[in-house]
One Martini backbone bead per residue (centre of mass of N, CA, C, O) as a GRO file, in nm:
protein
   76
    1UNK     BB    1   9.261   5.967   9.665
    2UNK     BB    2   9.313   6.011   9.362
    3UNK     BB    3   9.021   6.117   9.279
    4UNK     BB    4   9.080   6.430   9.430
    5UNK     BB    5   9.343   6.491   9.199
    6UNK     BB    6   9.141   6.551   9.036
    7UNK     BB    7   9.103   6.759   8.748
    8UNK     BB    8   8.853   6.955   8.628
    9UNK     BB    9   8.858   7.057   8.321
   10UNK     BB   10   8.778   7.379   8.152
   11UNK     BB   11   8.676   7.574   7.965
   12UNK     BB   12   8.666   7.915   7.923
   13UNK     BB   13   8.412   7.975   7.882
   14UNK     BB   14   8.290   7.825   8.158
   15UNK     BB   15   8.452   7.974   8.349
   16UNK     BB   16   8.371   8.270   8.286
   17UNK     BB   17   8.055   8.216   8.320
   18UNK     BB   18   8.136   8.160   8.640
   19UNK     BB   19   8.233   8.434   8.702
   20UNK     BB   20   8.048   8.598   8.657
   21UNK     BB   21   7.818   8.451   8.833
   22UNK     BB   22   7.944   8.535   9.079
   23UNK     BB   23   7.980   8.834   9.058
   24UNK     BB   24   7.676   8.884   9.082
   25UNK     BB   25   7.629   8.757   9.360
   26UNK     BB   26   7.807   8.967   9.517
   27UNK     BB   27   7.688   9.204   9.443
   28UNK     BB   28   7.430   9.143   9.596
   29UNK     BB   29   7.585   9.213   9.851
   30UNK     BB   30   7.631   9.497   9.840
   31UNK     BB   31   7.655   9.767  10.002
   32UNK     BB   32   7.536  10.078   9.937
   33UNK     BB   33   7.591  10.418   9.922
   34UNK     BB   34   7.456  10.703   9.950
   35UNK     BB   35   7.425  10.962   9.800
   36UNK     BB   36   7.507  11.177  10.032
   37UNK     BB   37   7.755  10.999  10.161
   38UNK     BB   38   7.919  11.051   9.876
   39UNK     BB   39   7.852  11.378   9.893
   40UNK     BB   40   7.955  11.406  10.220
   41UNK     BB   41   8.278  11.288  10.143
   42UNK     BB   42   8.415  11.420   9.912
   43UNK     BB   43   8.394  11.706  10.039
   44UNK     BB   44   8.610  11.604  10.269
   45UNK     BB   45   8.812  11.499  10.026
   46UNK     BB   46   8.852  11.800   9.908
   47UNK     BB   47   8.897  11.987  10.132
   48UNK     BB   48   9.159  11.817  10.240
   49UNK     BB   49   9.350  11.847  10.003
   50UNK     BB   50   9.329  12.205  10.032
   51UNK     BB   51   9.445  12.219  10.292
   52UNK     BB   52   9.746  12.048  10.308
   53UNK     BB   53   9.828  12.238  10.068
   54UNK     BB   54   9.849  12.481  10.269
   55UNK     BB   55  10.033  12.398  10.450
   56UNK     BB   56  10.255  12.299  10.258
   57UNK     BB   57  10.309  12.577  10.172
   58UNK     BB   58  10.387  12.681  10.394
   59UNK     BB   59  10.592  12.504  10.517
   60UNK     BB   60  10.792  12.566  10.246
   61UNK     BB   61  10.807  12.865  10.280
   62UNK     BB   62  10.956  12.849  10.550
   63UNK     BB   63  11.204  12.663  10.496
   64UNK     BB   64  11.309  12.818  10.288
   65UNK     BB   65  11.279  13.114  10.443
   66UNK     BB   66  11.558  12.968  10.634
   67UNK     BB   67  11.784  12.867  10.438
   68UNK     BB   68  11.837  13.093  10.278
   69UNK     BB   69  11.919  13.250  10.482
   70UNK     BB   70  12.163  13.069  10.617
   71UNK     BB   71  12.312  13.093  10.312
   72UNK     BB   72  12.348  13.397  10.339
   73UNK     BB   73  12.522  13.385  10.648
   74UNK     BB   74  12.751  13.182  10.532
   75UNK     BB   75  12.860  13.342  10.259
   76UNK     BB   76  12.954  13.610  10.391
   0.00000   0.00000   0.00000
């Protein structure tokens, strides 16, 4: 039971070079998306930031010109 409880120390060189070989075998393991998948992703993903930005912006420009109108139904 005591046995268990020891803990092998390693040098750092040799952590880092196990933690390198790790990654390595992970990263074969990833799915990577094809060129097409990744460029009409990113495509619908600027596309709708271009998209929010303009509803937000009607929407500022809306809520602007009615606050601005009863501030000044109300200071008159």
């Amino acid at each position: 039971m005591a046995d268990e409880l020891v803990v092998k120390k390693e040098s750092w060189i040799e952590s880092t070079r196990e933690y390198l070989i790790d990654i390595r075998a992970e990263m074969k393991r990833v799915t990577w998306p094809s060129r097409a998948k990744v460029e009409s992703t990113t495509i619908v993903v600027i596309v709708s930031v271009f998209a929010f930005a303009l509803y937000f912006k009607f929407l500022d420009t809306v809520i602007n010109a009615t606050v601005t109108r009863a501030y000044e139904y109300l200071v008159k």
